[in-house]
Each structure stands twice: as structure tokens, then as C-alpha cells.
VODREN-826887 format. One record per residue (C-alpha): residue in three letters; z negated, x, y. Coordinates in nm, 4 decimals, decimal comma. Layout:
VODREN-826887
> resn_z_x_y
> ALA_Z_X_Y
...
//
This chain:
VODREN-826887
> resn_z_x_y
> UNK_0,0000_0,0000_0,0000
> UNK_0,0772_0,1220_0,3269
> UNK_-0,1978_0,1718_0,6175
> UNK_-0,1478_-0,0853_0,8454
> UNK_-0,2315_0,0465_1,2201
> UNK_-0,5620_-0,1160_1,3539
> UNK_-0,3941_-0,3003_1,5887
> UNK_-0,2012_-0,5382_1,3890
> UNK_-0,4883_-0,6032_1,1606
> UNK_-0,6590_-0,7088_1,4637
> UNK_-0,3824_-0,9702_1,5593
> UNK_-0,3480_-1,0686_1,1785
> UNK_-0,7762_-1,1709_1,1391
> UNK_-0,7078_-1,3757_1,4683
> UNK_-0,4444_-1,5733_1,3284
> UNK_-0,7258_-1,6223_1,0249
> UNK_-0,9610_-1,7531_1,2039
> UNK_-0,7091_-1,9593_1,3745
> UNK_-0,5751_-2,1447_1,0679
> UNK_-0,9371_-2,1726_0,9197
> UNK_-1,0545_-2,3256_1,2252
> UNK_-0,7057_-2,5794_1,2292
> UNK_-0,7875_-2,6812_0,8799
> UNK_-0,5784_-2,4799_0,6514
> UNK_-0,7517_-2,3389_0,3421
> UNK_-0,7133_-1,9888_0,1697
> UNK_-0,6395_-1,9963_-0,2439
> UNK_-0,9152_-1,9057_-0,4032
> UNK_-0,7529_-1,6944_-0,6892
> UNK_-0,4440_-1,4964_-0,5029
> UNK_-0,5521_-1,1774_-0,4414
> UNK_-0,4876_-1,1351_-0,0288
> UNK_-0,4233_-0,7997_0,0884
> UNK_-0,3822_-0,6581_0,3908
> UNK_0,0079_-0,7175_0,3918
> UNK_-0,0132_-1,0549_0,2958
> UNK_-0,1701_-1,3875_0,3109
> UNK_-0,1248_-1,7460_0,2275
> UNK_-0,3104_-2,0568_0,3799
> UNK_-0,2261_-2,4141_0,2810
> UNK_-0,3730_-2,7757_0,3726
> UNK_-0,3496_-3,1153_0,1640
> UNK_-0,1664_-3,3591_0,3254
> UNK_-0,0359_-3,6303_0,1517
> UNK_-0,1063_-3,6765_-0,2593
> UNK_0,1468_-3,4096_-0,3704
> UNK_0,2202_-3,2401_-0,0388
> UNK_0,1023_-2,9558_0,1382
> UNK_0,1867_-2,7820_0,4724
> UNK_0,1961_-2,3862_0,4067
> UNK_0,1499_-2,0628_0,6271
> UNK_0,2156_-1,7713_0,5084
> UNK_0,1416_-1,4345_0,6658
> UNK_0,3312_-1,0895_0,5782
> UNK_0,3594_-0,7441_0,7431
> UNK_0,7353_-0,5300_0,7489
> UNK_0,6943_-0,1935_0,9191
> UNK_0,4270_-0,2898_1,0964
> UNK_0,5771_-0,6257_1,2059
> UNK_0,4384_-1,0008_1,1577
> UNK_0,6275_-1,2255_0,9180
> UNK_0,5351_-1,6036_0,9106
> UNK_0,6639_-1,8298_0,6498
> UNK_0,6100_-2,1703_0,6551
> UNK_0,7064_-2,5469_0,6185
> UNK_0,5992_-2,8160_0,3426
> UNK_0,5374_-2,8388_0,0046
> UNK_0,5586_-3,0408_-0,3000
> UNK_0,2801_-2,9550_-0,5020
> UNK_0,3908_-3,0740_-0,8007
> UNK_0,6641_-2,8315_-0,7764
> UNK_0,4321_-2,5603_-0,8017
> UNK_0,2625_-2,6377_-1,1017
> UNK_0,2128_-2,4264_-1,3700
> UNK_0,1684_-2,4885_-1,7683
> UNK_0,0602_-2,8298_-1,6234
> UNK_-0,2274_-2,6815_-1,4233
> UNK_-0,2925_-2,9065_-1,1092
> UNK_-0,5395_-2,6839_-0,9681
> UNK_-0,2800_-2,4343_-0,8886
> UNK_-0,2285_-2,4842_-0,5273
> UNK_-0,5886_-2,4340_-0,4427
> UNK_-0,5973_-2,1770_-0,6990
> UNK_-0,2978_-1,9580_-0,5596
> UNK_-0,1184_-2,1272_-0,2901
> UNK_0,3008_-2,1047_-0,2685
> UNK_0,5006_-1,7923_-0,2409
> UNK_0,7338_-1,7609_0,0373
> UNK_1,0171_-1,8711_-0,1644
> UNK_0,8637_-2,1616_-0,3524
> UNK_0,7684_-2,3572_-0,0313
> UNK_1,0344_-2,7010_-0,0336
> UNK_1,1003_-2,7038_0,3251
> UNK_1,0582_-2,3670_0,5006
> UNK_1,1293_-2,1468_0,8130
> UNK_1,0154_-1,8341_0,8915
> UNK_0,9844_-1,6625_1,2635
> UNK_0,9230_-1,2411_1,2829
> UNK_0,5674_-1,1689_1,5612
> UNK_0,7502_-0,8499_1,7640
> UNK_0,5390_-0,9721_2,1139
> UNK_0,2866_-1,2286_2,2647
> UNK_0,6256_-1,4283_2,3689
> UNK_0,7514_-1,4388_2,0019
> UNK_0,3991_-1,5890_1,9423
> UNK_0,4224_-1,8300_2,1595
> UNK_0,8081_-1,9617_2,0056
> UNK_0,6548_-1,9140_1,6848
> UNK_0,3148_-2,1934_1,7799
> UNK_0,5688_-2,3949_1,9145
> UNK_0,8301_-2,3835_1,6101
> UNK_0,5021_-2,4063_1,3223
> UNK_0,3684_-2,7089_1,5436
> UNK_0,6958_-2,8899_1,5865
> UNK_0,7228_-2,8667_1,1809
> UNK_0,4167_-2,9759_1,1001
> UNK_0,4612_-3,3353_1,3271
> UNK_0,7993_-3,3423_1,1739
> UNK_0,6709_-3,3643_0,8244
> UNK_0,3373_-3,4209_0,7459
> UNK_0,3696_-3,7408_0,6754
> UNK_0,6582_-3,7110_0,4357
> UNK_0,6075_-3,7935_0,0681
> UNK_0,6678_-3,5763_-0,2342
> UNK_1,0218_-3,7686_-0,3050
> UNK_1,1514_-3,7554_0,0487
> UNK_1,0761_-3,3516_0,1271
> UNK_1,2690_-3,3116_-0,2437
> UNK_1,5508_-3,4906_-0,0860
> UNK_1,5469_-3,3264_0,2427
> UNK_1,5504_-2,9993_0,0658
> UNK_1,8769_-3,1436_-0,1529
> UNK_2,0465_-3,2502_0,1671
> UNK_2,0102_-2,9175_0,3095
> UNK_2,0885_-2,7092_-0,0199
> UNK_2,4032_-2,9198_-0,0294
> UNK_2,4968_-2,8537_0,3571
> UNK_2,4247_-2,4567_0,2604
> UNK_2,6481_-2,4195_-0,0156
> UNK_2,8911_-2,6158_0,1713
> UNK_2,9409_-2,3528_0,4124
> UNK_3,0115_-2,1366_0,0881
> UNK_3,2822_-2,4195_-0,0159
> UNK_3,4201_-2,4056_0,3801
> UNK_3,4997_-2,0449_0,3707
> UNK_3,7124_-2,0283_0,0495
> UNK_3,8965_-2,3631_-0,0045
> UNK_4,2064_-2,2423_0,2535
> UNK_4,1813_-1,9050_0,0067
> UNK_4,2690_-2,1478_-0,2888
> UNK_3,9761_-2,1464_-0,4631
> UNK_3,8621_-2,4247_-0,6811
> UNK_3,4857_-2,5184_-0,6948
> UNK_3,2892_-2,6260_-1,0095
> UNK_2,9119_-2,6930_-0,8877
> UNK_2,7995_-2,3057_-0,7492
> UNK_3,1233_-2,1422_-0,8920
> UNK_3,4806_-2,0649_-0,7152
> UNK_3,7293_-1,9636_-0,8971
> UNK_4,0530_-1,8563_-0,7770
> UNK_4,4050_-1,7480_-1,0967
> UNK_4,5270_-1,4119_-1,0047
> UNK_4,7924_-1,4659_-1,2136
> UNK_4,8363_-1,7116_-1,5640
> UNK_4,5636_-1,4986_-1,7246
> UNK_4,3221_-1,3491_-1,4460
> UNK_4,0767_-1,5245_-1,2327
> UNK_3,8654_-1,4158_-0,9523
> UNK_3,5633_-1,5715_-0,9573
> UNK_3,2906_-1,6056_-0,6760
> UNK_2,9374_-1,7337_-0,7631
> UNK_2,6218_-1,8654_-0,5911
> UNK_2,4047_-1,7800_-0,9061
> UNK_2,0597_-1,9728_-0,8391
> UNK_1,7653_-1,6997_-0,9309
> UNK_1,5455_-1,8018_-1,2403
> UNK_1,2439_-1,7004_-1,0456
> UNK_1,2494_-1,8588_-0,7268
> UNK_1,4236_-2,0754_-0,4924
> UNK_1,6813_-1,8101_-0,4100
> UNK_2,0339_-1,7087_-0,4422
> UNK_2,2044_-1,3899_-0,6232
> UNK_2,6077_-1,4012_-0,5193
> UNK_2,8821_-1,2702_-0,7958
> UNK_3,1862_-1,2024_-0,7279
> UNK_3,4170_-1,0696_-1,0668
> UNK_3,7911_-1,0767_-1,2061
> UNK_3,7837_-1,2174_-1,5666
> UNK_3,9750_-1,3236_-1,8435
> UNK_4,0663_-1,6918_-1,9375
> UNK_3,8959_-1,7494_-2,2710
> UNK_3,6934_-1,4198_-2,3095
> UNK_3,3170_-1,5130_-2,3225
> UNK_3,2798_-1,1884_-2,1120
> UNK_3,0595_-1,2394_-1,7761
> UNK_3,3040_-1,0067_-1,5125
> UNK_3,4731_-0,8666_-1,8073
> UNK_3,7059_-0,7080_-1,6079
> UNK_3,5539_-0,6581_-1,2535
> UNK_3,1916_-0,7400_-1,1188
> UNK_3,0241_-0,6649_-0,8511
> UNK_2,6881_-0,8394_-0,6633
> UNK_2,6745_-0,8971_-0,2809
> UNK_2,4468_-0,9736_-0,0118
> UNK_2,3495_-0,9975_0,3262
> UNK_2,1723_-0,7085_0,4418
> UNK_2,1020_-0,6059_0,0960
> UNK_1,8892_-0,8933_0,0141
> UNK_1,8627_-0,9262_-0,3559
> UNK_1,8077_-1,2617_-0,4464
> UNK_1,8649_-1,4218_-0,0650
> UNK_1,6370_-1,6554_0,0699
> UNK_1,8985_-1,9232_0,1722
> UNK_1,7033_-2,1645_0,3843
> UNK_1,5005_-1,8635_0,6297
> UNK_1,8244_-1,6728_0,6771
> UNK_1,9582_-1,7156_0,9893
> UNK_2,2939_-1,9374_1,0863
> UNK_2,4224_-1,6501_1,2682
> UNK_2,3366_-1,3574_0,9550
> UNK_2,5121_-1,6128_0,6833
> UNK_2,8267_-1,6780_0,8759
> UNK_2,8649_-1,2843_1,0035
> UNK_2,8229_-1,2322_0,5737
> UNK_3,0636_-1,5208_0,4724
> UNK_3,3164_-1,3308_0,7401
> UNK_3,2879_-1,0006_0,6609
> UNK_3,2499_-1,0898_0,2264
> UNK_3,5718_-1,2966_0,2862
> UNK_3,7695_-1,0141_0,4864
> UNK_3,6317_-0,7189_0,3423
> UNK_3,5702_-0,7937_-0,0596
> UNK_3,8025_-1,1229_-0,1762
> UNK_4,1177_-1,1126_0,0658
> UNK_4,1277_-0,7417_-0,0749
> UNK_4,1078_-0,8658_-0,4269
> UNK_4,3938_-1,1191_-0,3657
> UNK_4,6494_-0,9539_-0,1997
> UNK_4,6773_-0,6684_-0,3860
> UNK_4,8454_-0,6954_-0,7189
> UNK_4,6424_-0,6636_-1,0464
> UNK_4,8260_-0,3665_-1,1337
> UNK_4,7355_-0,1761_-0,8431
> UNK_4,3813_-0,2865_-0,8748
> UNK_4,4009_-0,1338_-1,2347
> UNK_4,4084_0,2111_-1,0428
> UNK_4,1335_0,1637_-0,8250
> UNK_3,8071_0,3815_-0,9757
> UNK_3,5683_0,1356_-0,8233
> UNK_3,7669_-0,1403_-1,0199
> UNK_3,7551_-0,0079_-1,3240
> UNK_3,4674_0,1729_-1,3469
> UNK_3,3082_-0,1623_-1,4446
> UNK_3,5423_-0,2356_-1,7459
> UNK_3,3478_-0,1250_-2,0447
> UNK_3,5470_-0,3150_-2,3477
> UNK_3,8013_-0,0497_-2,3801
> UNK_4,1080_-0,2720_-2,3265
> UNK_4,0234_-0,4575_-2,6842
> UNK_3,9974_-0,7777_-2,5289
> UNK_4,3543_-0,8182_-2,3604
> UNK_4,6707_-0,7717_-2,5560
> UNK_4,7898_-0,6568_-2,1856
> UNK_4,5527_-0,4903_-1,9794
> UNK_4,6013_-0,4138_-1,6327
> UNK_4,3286_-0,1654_-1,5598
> UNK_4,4395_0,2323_-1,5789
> UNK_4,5618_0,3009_-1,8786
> UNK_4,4985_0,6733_-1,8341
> UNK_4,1507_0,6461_-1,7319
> UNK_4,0743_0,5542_-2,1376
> UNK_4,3117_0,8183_-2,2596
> UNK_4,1388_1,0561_-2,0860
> UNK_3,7881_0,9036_-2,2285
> UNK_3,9475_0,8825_-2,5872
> UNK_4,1002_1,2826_-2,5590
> UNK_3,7383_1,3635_-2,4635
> UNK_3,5877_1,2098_-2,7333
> UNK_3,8311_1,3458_-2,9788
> UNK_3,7761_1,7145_-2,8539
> UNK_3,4128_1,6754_-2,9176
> UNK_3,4502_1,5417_-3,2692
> UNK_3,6688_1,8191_-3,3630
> UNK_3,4747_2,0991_-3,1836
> UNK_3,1881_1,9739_-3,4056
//
């Protein structure tokens, strides 16, 4: 753990106190450390409103928004909000605002206030919904930036023929973990049962493996959709398969040894060259 400077441990306990005093409640299992702590208060039967506090290189993170409790349930244990609160990616409804000065802290009592009147009288059913509605306006923007590239969408996948055989494929793969997105992009096969048999690669804004999609920022996503469009798929399309074939960084990720395709349009040489080194070192022995 890294020492936090006196000063923003200082500003941290204040906010403590502040949410103790408003009503909000600290889990009485999670083990709070100095980098981060959650608060939560009941509000309806199987809501909650959360606040969560973290620290980045010495700078204040606040997540927070509503809750359905019975989404964070565990082995049927109903005690497990009190026990250990909701992690920054399991809260139903969030937002998050970054503490750099005392006028960021005054946006960010006005944007947690406004929140809370918004929704804390909103039953279980209807946050679920509201979260739906805006999970479904998200991965529209996905949908919005490669239907004029010709790509054909099947729930979080978009898949676009590079020729009668080969597909480029984009994905918005949904973690297993959390509320959070991992994006694919890959050239495959029709028929092979090979994930990115032929090309795969992950992407993300700013490195951010899986992506929080409802605390990024409007302007971060769209600069990401612009530059993953221009800069990774229009690449893919407009360049012959063949070409592709002689790219290292294509297929470097090709591992079946052209066993799969009766015609194969990676580098032929690059597995000659693998196969005449593998011969050499079975004969040397």
C-alpha cells in the first residue's frame, strides 16, 4: 500500500464524519484501508444509496449512485450489504466525480445530492430498468459507430465478411465479475469453433481492462469509438486479407499452423521458417 500524504487523509476522515453524521453506515466486515472506503444507507426494502471513497496518486475518487440489494447477494446471504457494502462496479445506477480542489468538492456535493433526490425513492424493479434503459442507450452508441461500416449486430457482437470465408468480428464481451465491459475485436473463420482463430486482439480506453461503462465519460467513449474505428477496423477492412497475411502483428496471433483452412491467407513463410527450425533441431539431436 502506498503512503498516502497527511493531507489527504485529513480531507478523506472529514468526508467520514460527514457521511456518518448524514446517515450513511460503514460495512461491518470489508476491511477499509486507507485507499478505500465504502458507506451505504437503506432506503427503500431492497435499495440502497452508496458512497464510495478511493485514492489514485494521491487524488479523491467518489463512486456513487443506488443500489439494488438483492443484486448483491451472495450464496443467498441477505446480510451482505451491511456486511460488505457494493464495489464500485456492482452499484445499479452510478457516477463517479475525481476531488483535484475545494471547487471540484463543491460540483461533486452538488452532483451526489442531486442523485440522491433523484432516486431514493425508486424501487428495486424500476432502478433495474433504469440501468437496462441506459445499458441499451450505451451499447447503442457501439451499434451507431459500425452499422455505415457494414457490420451486422447479434446482441453485444458485430460482425462484418471479409470475404465468403473471413469475418471480422467486434465484441462488447460483458466481464463475469462485475458490471463491466472487455471489447474484442478478431478475424475468424466461418465454422471453426476457434475464438479469433485467425486474428485477436483486446482494446480499451485508456487501457482500462474491463471498462466501467456507465462512469466513463461521454466525451472519453466517443474520442475511443473514433479513434478504435479509424485506427484498428477501417485498417482491417480496407486492406486485403492477403496483405494482412504479411503483417507480423497479424499473424503473430495465429497459433493453429494453417490446419484449420484448406486456404490460408496468413504468411506462408512465416511457418516454413518455424517448421525448417524445428526440423534442424530434430536432426541436430
Amino acid at each position: 500500500m502506498k503512503l498516502i500524504p497527511t493531507k489527504i487523509m485529513v480531507i478523506l476522515e472529514s468526508y467520514r464524519l460527514e457521511l456518518l453524521e448524514s446517515g450513511m453506515l460503514e460495512p461491518k466486515k470489508f476491511n477499509s484501508s486507507a485507499e478505500y472506503w465504502r458507506f451505504y444507507k437503506p432506503m427503500t426494502e431492497l435499495t440502497a444509496f452508496i458512497v464510495n471513497l478511493r485514492v489514485y496518486n494521491n487524488k479523491i475518487k467518489i463512486v456513487y449512485g443506488f443500489s439494488s440489494t438483492a443484486s448483491v447477494k451472495m450464496g443467498g446471504d441477505e446480510k451482505i450489504l451491511t456486511e460488505y457494502g457494493v464495489s464500485d462496479e456492482e452499484i445499479t445506477v452510478r457516477q463517479s466525480v475525481w476531488i483535484h480542489s475545494p471547487k471540484d468538492e463543491l460540483k461533486a456535493r452538488i452532483f451526489i445530492i442531486d442523485m440522491y433526490d433523484r432516486y431514493r425513492f425508486v424501487e428495486k424493479d424500476e432502478l433495474l430498468r433504469i440501468k437496462k434503459e441506459k445499458q441499451k442507450e450505451f451499447i447503442g452508441t457501439i451499434a451507431k459507430r459500425l452499422k455505415p461500416l457494414g457490420f451486422k449486430k447479434k446482441n453485444t457482437t458485430w460482425i462484418k465478411m471479409l470475404s465468403e470465408e473471413y469475418y471480422l468480428m467486434f465484441q462488447a464481451q460483458k466481464s463475469n465479475f462485475s458490471d463491466e465491459y472487455y471489447f474484442n475485436i478478431d478475424i475468424g473463420k466461418l465454422g471453426s469453433d476457434g475464438y479469433g482463430d485467425c486474428y485477436y486482439t483486446r482494446t480499451a480506453p485508456n487501457e482500462m481492462f474491463p471498462m466501467d461503462w456507465q462512469i466513463i465519460s461521454g466525451e472519453v467513449w466517443s474520442h475511443f469509438l473514433e479513434k478504435m474505428v479509424q485506427g484498428e477496423l477501417l485498417p482491417l477492412i480496407n486492406t486485403p486479407l492477403i496483405e494482412l497475411g504479411k503483417l507480423p502483428y497479424i499473424w503473430s496471433g495465429c497459433y493453429c499452423d494453417r490446419k484449420r483452412c484448406n486456404f490460408c491467407w496468413v504468411e506462408h513463410n512465416f511457418w516454413e521458417t518455424k517448421s525448417m527450425i524445428v526440423n534442424k533441431e530434430e536432426i541436430r539431436d
